[in-house]
TIMARPA-978560 format. One record per residue (C-alpha): residue in one letter; x, y, z. Coordinates in pm, 1 decimal. Each point is the difference from the previous one (the first is absolute). Example, Ala and Ser with C-alpha at 12.3 -4.5 7.8 and 13.67 -1.06 7.14 Angstrom:
# residues 2
- aa  X  Y  Z
- a  1230.0  -450.0  780.0
- s  137.0  344.0  -66.0
***
This chain:
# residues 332
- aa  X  Y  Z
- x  0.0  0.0  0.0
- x  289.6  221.0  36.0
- x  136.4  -41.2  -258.1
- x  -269.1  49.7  -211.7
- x  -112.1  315.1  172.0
- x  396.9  120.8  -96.4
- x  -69.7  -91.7  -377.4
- x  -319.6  203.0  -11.6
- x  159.7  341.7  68.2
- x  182.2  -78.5  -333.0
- x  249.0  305.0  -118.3
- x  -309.4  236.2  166.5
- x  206.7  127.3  263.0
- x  309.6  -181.3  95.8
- x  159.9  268.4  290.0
- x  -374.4  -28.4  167.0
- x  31.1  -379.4  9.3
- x  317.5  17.1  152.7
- x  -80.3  168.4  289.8
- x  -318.1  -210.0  58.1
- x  259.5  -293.6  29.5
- x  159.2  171.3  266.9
- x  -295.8  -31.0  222.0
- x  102.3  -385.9  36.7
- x  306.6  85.7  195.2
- x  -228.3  117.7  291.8
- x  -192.0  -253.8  -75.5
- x  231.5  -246.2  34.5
- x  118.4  120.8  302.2
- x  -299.4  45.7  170.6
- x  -126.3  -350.3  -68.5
- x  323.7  -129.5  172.5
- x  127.9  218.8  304.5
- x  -380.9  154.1  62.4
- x  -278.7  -288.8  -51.6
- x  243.0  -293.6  -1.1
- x  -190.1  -227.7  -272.7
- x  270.4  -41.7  -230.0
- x  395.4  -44.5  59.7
- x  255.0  200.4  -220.2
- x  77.2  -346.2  -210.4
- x  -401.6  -2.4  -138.6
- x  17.5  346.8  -49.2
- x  330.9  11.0  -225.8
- x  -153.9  -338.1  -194.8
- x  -282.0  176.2  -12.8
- x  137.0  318.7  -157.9
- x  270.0  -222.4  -195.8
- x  -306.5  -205.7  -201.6
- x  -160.2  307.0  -67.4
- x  224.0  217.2  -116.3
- x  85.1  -282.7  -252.2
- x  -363.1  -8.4  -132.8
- x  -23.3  362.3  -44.2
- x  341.9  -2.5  -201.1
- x  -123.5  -283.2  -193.1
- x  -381.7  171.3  -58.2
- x  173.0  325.3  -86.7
- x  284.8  -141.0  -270.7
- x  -188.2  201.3  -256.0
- x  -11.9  356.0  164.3
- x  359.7  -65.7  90.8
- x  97.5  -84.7  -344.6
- x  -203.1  323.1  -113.2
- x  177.9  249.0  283.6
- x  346.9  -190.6  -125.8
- x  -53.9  89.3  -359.7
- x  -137.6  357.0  59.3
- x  300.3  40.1  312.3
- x  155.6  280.5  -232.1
- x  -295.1  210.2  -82.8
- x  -67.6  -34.8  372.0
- x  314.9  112.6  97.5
- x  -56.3  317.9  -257.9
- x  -303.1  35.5  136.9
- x  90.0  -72.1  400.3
- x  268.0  269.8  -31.5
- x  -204.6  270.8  -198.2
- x  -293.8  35.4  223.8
- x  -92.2  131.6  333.2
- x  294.2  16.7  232.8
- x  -10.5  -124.3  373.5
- x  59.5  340.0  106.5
- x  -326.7  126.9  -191.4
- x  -197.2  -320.6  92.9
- x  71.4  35.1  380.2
- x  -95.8  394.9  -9.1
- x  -376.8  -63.9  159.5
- x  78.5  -343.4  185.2
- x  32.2  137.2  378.1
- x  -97.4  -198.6  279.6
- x  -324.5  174.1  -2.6
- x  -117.0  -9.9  -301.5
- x  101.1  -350.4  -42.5
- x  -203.7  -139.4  348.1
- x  -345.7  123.7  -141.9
- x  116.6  -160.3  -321.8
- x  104.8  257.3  -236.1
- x  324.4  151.5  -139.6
- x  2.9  -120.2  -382.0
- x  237.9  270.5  -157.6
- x  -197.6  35.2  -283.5
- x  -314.4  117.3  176.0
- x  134.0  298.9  118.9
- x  115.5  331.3  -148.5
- x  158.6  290.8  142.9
- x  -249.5  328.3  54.9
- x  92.1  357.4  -9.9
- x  144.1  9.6  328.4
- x  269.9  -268.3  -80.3
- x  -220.0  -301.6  189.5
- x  -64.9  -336.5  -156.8
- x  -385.7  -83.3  18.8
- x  -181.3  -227.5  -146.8
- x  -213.3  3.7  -289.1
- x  -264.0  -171.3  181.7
- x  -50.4  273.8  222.1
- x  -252.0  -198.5  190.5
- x  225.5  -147.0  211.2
- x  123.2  383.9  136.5
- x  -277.2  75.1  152.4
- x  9.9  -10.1  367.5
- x  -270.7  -228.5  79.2
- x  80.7  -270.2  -240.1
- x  394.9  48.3  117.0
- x  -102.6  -66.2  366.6
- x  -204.0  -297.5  -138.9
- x  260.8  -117.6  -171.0
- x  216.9  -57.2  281.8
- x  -295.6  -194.6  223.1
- x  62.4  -378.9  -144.4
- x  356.0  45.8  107.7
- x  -94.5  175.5  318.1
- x  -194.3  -296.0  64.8
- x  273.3  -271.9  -107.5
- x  193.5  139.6  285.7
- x  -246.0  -1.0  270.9
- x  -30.9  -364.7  -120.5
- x  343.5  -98.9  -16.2
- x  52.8  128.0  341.0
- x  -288.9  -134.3  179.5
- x  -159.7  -270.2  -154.4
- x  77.1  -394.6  88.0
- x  -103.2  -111.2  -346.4
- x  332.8  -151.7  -122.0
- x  25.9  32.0  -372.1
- x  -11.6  426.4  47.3
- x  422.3  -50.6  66.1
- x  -22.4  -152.7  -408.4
- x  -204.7  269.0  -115.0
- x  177.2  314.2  205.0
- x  320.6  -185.2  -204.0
- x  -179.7  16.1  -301.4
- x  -84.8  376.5  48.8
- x  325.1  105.1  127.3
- x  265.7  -182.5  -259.0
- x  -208.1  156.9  -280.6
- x  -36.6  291.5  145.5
- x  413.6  52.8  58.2
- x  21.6  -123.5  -384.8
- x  -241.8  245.1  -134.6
- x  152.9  309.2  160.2
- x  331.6  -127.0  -97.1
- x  292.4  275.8  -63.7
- x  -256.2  280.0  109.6
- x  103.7  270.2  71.6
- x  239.9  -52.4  -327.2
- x  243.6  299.0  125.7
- x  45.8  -155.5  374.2
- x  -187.9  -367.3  24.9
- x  -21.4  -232.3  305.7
- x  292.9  -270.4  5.5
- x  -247.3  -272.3  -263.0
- x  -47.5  273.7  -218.8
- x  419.6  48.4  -26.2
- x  -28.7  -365.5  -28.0
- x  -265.2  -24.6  -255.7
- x  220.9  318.4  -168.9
- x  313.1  -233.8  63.7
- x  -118.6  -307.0  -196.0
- x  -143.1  174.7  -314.6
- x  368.7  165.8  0.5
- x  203.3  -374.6  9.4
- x  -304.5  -161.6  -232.6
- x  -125.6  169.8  -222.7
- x  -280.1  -262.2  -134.2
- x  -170.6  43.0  381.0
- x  -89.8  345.0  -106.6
- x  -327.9  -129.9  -138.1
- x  -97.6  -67.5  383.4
- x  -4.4  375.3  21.5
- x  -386.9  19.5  -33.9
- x  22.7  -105.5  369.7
- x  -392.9  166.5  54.9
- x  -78.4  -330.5  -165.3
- x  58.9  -233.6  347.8
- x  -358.5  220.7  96.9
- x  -132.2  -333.0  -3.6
- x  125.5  -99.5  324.6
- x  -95.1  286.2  139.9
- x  -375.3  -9.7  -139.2
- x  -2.0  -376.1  159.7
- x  154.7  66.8  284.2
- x  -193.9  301.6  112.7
- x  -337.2  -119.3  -153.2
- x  26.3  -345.1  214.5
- x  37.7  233.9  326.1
- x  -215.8  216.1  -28.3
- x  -243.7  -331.9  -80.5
- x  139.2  -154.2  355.1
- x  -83.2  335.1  166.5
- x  -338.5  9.4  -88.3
- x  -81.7  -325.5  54.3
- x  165.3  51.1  383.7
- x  -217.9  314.3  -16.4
- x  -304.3  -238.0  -30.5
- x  110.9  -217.7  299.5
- x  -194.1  53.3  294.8
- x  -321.8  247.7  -121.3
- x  -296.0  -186.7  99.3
- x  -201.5  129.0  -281.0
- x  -52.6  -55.1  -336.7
- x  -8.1  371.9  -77.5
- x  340.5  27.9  226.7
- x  158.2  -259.0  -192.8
- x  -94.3  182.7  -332.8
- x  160.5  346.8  84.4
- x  350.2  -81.8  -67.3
- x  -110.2  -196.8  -289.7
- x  -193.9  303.9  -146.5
- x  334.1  210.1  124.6
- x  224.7  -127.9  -200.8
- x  -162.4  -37.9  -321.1
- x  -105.4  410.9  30.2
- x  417.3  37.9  28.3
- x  40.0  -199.3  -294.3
- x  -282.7  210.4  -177.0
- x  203.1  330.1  125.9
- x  314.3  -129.0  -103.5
- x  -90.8  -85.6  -324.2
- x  -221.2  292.9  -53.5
- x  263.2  115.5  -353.4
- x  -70.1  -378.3  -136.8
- x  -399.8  31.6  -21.7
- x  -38.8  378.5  -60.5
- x  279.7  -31.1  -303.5
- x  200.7  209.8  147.2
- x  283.8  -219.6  26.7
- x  217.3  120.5  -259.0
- x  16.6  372.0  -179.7
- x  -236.2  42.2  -287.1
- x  273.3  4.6  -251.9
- x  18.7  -416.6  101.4
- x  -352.1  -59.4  -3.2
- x  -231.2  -137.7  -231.8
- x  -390.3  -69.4  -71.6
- x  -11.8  -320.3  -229.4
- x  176.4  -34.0  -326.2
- x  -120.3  176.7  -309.6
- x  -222.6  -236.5  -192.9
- x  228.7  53.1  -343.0
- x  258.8  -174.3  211.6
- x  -228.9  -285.2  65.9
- x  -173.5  -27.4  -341.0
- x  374.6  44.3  -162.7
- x  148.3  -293.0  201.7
- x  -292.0  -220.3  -46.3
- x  2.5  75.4  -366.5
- x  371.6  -151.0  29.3
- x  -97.6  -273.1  182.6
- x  -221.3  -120.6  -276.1
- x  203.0  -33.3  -290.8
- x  62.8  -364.7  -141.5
- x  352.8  -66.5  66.3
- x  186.3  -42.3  306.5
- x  323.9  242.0  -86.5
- x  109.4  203.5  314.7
- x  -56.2  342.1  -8.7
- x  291.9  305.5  36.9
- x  -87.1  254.3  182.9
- x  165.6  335.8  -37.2
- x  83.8  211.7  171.2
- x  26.9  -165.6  310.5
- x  -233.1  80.1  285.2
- x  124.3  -65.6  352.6
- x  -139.5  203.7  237.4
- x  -154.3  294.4  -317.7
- x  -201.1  268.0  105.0
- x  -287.0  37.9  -243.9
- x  -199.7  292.7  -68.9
- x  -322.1  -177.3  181.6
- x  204.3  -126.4  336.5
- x  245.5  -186.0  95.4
- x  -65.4  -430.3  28.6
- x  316.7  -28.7  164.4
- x  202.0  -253.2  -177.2
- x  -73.3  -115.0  -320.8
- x  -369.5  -48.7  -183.7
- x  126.0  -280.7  -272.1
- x  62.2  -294.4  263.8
- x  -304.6  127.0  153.1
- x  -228.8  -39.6  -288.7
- x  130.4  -147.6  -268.4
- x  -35.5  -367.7  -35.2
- x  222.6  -24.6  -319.7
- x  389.7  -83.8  95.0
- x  193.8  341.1  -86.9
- x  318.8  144.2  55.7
- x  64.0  343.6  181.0
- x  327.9  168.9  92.2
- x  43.2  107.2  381.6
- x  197.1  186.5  243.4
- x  91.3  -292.0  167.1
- x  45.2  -262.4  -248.8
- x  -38.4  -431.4  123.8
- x  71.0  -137.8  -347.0
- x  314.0  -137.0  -143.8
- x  239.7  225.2  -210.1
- x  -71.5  -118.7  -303.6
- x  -305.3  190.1  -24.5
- x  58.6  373.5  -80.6
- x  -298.5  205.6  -2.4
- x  175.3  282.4  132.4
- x  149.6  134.9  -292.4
- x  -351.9  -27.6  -151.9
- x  -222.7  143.2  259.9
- x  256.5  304.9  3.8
- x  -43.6  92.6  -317.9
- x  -333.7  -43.3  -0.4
- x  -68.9  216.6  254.1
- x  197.2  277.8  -206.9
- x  -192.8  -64.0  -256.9
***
């Protein structure tokens, strides 16, 4: 099951994956010093077997990152730098889970804010820090065991994902993290270190789960038992307020729905007799169109016929040079 749950991220996001496998270190740790149902031997045959698998499942996507290792490498060195990424990634941005670089922008007054700007107003800031407000009351008072693997969880990802922040004076694992890109080079694609959120989102969501059920322990009532219930889905509602009002992102990255000449045009593609892939050029990661912004890329979306498109960060194998092509087609 592992392994199979390794081969379905595919090429999708490989630095994200990573950290998600660092959450079994913890893991492994806890199960044998903390609940004492496995020895270090089962663990280590345990993590030797399924590493295999997930090498063996993931041959393919290997062979493809192999192939494509020096457009990465162009690529890897000739976007965002770890000083830019880790800009927005303090400690307190990061615990109510946000600090991605590119949401941000600097204002008038010099200040990086975000383009969901949502998330700066004061109620939904203090809201934003309740789940983790919460973990700690948990992790401090509760008996219920497990809450030592989840306050791991939430604090290894959340060290990772502030990383070398502040970039002009960081903590001793940012000069670390700053220290290992230096020697290898090829670990700079961990960089994207907001990516291990995924612990934290675990960690703190199980928590703040154990701390309202401990909330319901003890009311007599039915009604009593309800009110932290009710509580803590209205601070989900408040903290997701941007999500269902579509105000998560500016309105230059929003969009309605497609224009229907985009649907009728693919569909009309889609039809023809033959089974011939289809070029498309230019290439369209990430475009801004005149209607919105879909935020990646329409074709894989809704076309059904195979086709070939040129992107920023190409996963194919040299041989196949669309670059040259898509350049000049966007000249012309």
């Amino acid at each position: 099951m592992f392994a199979l749950l390794v081969a379905v991220s595919g090429t999708l996001d490989p630095p994200g994956l990573a950290y998600s496998l660092l959450l079994l270190v913890p893991a492994g740790l806890y199960l044998v010093l903390v609940e004492r149902t496995a020895s270090w031997r089962s663990v280590l045959a345990w993590g030797g077997r399924a590493g295999v698998l997930a090498l063996v499942v993931s041959a393919a996507v290997l062979v493809q990152l192999v192939n494509a290792s020096s457009s990465l490498s162009t690529r890897l060195f000739g976007t965002e730098s770890v000083e830019a990424i880790h800009k927005t990634t303090s400690w307190a941005e990061s615990w109510r889970g946000l600090g991605f670089w590119a949401s941000y922008f600097p204002d008038g007054s010099g200040l990086l804010r975000q383009h969901h700007a949502g998330y700066f107003d004061p109620l939904l800031i203090l809201a934003t820090f309740v789940p983790a407000a919460v973990g700690l009351v948990v992790l401090g008072w509760s008996r219920w065991k497990p809450r030592v693997l989840m306050g791991a969880f939430a604090l290894v990802s959340l060290a990772l994902m502030v990383g070398p922040f502040p970039p002009e004076q960081p903590m001793p694992l940012g000069q670390l993290l700053l220290g290992v890109y230096d020697r290898f080079p090829v670990l700079t694609a961990l960089r994207t270190s907001y990516k291990a959120g995924a612990g934290l989102a675990i960690g703190v969501g199980c928590l703040l789960a154990a701390g309202v059920a401990a909330a319901r322990k003890g009311r007599g009532t039915a009604t009593g038992r309800a009110i932290p219930v009710v509580a803590a889905l209205v601070l989900i509602g408040v903290v997701s307020v941007p999500f269902w009002t579509g105000r998560m992102y500016s309105p230059e990255d929003r969009m309605r729905q497609v224009p229907s000449y985009w649907s009728e045009a693919l569909a009309w593609l889609d039809r023809r007799p033959d089974d011939a892939r289809a070029l498309i050029l230019p290439g369209t990661s990430n475009t801004r169109y005149r209607w919105g912004s879909p935020g990646d890329d329409i074709f894989d979306g809704l076309l059904r016929r195979p086709h070939m498109v040129y992107t920023s960060f190409p996963v194919t194998t040299p041989r196949l040079r669309l670059g040259a092509g898509d350049r000049r087609a966007g000249d012309e």
